[in-house]
BABALUM-387535 format. One line per field, with one value per residue: residue number from 1; residue in one letter; y, z, x of N, C-alpha, C in turn. Coordinates in nm, 4 decimals. Atoms other than C-alpha are relative to their C-alpha. Layout:
N
num <- (NUM,...)
residuo <- (a,...)
n.Y <- (Y,...)
n.Z <- (Z,...)
n.X <- (X,...)
ca.Y <- (Y,...)
ca.Z <- (Z,...)
ca.X <- (X,...)
c.Y <- (Y,...)
c.Z <- (Z,...)
c.X <- (X,...)
! end
This chain:
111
num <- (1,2,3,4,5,6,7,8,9,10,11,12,13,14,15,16,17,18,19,20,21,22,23,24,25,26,27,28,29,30,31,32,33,34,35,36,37,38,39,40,41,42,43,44,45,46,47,48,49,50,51,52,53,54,55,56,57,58,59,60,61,62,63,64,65,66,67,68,69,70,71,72,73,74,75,76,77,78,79,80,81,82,83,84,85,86,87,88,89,90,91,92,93,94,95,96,97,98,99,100,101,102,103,104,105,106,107,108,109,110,111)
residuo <- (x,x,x,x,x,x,x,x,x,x,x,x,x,x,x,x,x,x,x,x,x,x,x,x,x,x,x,x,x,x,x,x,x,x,x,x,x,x,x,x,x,x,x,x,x,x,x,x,x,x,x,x,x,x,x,x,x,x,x,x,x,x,x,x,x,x,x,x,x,x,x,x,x,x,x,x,x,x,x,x,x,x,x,x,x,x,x,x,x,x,x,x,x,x,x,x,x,x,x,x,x,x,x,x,x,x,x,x,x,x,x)
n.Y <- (0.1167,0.1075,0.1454,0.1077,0.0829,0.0346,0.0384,-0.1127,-0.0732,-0.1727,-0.0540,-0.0186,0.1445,0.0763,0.0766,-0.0629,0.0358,0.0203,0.0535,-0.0814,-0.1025,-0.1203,0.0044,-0.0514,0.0797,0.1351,-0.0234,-0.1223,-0.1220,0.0473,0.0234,-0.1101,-0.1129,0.0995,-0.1152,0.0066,-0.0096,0.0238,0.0351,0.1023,0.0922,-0.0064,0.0387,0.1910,-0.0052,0.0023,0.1141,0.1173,-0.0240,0.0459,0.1275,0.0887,0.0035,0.0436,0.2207,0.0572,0.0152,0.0470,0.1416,0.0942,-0.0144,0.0852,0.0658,0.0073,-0.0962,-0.0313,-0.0437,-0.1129,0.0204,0.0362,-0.0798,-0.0930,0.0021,-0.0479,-0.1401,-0.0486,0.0275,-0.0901,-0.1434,0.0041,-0.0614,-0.1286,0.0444,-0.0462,0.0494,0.0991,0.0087,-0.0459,0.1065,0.1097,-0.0377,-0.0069,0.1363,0.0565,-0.0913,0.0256,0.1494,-0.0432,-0.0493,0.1216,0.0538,-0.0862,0.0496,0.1610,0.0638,-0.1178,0.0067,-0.0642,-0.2046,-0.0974,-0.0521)
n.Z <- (0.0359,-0.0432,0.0570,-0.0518,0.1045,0.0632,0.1864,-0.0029,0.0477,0.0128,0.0341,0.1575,0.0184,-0.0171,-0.1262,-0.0528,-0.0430,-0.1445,-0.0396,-0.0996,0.0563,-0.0738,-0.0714,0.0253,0.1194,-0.0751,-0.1209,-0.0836,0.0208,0.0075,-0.1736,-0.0771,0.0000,-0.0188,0.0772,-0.0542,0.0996,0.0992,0.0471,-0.0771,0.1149,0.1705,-0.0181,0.0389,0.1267,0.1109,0.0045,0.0769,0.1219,0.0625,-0.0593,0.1032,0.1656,-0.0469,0.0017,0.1397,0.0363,-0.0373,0.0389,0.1350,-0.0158,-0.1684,0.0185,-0.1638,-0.0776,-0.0255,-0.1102,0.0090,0.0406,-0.1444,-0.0813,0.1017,-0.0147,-0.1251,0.0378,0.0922,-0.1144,-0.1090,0.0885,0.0466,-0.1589,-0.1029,-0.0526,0.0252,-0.1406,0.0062,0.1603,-0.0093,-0.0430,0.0525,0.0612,-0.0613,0.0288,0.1454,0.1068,-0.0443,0.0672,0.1266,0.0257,-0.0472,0.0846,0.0972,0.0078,0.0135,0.1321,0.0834,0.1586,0.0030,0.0179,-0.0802,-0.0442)
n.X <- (0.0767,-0.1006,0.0587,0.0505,-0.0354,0.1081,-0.0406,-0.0886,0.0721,-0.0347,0.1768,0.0001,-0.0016,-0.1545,-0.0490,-0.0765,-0.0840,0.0048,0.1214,0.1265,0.0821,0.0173,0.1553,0.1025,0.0317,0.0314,0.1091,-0.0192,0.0879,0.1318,-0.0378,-0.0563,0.0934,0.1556,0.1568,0.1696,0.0640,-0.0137,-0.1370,0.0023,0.1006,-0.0578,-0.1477,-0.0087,0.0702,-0.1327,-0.1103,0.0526,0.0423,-0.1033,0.0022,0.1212,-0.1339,-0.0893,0.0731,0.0595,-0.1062,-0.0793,0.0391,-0.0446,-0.1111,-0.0699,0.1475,0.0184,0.0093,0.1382,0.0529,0.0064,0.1550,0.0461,-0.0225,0.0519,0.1190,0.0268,-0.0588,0.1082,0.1420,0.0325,0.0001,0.1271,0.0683,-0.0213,-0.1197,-0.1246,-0.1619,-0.0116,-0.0722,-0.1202,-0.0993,0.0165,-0.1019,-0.1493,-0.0381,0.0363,-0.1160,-0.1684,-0.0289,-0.0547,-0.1139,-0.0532,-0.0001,-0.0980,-0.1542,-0.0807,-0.0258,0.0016,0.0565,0.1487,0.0173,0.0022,0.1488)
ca.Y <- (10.1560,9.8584,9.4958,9.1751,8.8444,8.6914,8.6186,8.8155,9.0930,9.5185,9.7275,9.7264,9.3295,9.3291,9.0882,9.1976,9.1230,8.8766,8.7675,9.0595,9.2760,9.5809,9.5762,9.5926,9.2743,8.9827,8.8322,9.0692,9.3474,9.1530,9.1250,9.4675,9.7355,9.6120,9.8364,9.8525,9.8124,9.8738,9.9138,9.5999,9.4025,9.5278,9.4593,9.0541,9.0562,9.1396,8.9031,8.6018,8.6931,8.6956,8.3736,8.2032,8.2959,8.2071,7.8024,7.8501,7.8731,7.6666,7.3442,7.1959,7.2514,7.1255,6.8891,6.8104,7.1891,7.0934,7.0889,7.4620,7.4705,7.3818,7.6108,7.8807,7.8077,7.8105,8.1562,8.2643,8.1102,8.3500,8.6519,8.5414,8.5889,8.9055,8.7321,8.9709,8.9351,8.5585,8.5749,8.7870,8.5167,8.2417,8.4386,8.5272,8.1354,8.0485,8.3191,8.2031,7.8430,7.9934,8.1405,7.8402,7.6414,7.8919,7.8338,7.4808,7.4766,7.7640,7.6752,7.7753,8.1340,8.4106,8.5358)
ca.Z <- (10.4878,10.6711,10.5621,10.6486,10.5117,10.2939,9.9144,9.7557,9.5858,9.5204,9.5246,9.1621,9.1421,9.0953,9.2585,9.5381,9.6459,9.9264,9.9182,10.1165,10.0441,10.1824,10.4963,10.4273,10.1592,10.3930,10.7271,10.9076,10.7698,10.7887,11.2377,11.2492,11.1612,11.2693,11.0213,11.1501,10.9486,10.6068,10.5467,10.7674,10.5188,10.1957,10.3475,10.4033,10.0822,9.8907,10.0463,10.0019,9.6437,9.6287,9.8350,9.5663,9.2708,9.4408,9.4810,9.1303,9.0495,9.2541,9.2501,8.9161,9.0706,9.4229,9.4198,9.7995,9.9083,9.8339,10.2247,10.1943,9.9463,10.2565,10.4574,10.2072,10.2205,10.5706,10.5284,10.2851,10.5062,10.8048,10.5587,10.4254,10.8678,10.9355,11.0751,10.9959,11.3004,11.2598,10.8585,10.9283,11.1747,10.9421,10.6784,10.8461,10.8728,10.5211,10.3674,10.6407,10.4985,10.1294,10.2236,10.3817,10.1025,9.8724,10.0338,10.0113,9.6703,9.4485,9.1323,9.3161,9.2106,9.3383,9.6179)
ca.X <- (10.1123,10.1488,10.1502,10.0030,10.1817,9.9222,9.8573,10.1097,9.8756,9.8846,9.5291,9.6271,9.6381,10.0239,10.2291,10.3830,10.7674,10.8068,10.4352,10.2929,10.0233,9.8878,9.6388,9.2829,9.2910,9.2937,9.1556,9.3593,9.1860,8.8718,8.9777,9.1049,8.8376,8.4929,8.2028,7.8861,7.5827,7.5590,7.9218,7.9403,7.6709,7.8741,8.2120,8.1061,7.8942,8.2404,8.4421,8.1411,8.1428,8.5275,8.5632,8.2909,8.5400,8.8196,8.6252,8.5328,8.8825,9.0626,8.8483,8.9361,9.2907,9.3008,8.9410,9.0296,8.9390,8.5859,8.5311,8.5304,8.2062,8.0246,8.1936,8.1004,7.7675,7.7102,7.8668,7.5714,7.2688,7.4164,7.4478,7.0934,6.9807,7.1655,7.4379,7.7196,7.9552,7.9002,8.0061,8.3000,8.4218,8.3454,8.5158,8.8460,8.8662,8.7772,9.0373,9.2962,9.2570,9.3128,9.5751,9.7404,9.6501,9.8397,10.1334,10.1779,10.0451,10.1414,9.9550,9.6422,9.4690,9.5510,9.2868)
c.Y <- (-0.1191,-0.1137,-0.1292,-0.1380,-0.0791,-0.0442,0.1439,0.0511,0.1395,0.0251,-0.0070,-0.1292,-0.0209,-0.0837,0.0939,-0.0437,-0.0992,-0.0578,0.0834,0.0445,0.0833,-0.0504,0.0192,-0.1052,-0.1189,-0.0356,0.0570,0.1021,-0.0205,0.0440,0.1514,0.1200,-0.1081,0.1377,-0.0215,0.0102,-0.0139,0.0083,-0.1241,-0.1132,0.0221,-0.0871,-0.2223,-0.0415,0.0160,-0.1228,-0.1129,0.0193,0.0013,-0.1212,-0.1102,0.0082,-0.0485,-0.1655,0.0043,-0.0436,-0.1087,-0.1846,-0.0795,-0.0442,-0.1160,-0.0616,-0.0040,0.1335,0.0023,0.0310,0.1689,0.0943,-0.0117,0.1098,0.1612,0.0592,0.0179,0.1626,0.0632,-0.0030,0.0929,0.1303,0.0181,0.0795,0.0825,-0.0356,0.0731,-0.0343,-0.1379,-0.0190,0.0399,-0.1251,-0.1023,0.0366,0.0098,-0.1742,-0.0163,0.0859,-0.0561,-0.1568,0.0238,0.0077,-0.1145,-0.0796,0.0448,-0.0165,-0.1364,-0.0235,0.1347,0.0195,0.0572,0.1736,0.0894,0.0613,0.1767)
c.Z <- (0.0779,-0.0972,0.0897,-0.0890,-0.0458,-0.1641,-0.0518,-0.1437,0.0537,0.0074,-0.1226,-0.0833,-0.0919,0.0607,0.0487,0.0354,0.1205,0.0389,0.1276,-0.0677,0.0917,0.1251,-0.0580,-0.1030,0.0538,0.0979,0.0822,-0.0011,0.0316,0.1952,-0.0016,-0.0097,-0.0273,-0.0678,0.1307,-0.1073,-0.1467,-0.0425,0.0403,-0.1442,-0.1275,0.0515,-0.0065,-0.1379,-0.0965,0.0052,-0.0051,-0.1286,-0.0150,0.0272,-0.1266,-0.1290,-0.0012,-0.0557,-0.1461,-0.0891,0.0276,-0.0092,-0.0665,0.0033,0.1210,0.0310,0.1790,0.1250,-0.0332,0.1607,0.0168,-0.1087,0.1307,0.0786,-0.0447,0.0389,0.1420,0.0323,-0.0481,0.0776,0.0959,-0.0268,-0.0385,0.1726,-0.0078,0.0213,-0.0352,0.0867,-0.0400,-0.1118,-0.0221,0.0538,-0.0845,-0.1174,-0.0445,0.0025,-0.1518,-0.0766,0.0618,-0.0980,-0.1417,-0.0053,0.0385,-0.0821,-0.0836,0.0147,-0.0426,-0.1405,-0.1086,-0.0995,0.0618,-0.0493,0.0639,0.1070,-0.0283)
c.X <- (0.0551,-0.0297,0.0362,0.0945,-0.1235,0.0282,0.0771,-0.0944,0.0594,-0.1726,0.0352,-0.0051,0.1348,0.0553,0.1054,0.1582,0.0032,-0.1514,-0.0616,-0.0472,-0.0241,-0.1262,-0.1102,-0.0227,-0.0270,-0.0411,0.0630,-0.0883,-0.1147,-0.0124,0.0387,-0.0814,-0.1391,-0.1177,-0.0678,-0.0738,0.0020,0.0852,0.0601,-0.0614,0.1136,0.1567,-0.0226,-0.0720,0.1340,0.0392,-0.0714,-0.0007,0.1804,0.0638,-0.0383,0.1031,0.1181,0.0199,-0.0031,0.1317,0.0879,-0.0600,0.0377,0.1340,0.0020,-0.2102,0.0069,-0.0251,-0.1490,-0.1243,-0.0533,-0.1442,-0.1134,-0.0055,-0.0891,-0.1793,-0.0880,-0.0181,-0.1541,-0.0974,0.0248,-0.0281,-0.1799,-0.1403,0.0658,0.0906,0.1237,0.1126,0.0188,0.0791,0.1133,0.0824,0.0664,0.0701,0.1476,0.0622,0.0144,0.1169,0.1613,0.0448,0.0529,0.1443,0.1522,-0.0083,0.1189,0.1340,0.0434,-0.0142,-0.0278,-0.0551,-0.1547,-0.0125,0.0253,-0.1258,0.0018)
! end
């Protein structure tokens, strides 16, 4: 197994030691195996839908990551065209920023 440094998460939603988690949870994973198609569509369809819970969470916390609402949404409109490759990109940003957030301010949610 390898690992990525990131929010420190398990597939089992333990915390992990050290603030890694396993590949395959963050925008590494998102950059390192490219789907196609409909595993493609589901794979960005997760992560806008865990992104969105994320905001729902973290808002009331950190009000100044409302830029990222926005971002979000953009996100959705390309998902809404087809746009998969595009949504992934726009993704991999939007989770890196989380995760960068997370560090500086630990009270945010877990992604």
């Amino acid at each position: 197994m390898t690992f990525v440094p990131n929010v420190p998460i398990t597939h089992s939603g333990t915390p992990m030691p050290g603030g890694l988690r396993p590949a395959g949870l963050g925008p590494m994973a998102l950059a390192q195996h490219v789907p196609t198609g409909e595993a493609q569509r589901q794979q960005v369809a997760a992560s806008i839908v865990r992104t969105y819970r994320w905001l729902e969470k973290a808002l009331p916390l950190a009000p100044d990551a409302h830029h990222l609402v926005g971002d979000l949404l953009t996100t959705v409109l390309l998902y809404i065209a087809r746009q998969y490759d595009t949504c992934r990109t726009r993704l991999i940003l939007l989770i890196e920023e989380i995760a960068s957030r997370r560090l500086v301010r630990p009270d945010l949610p877990e992604f």
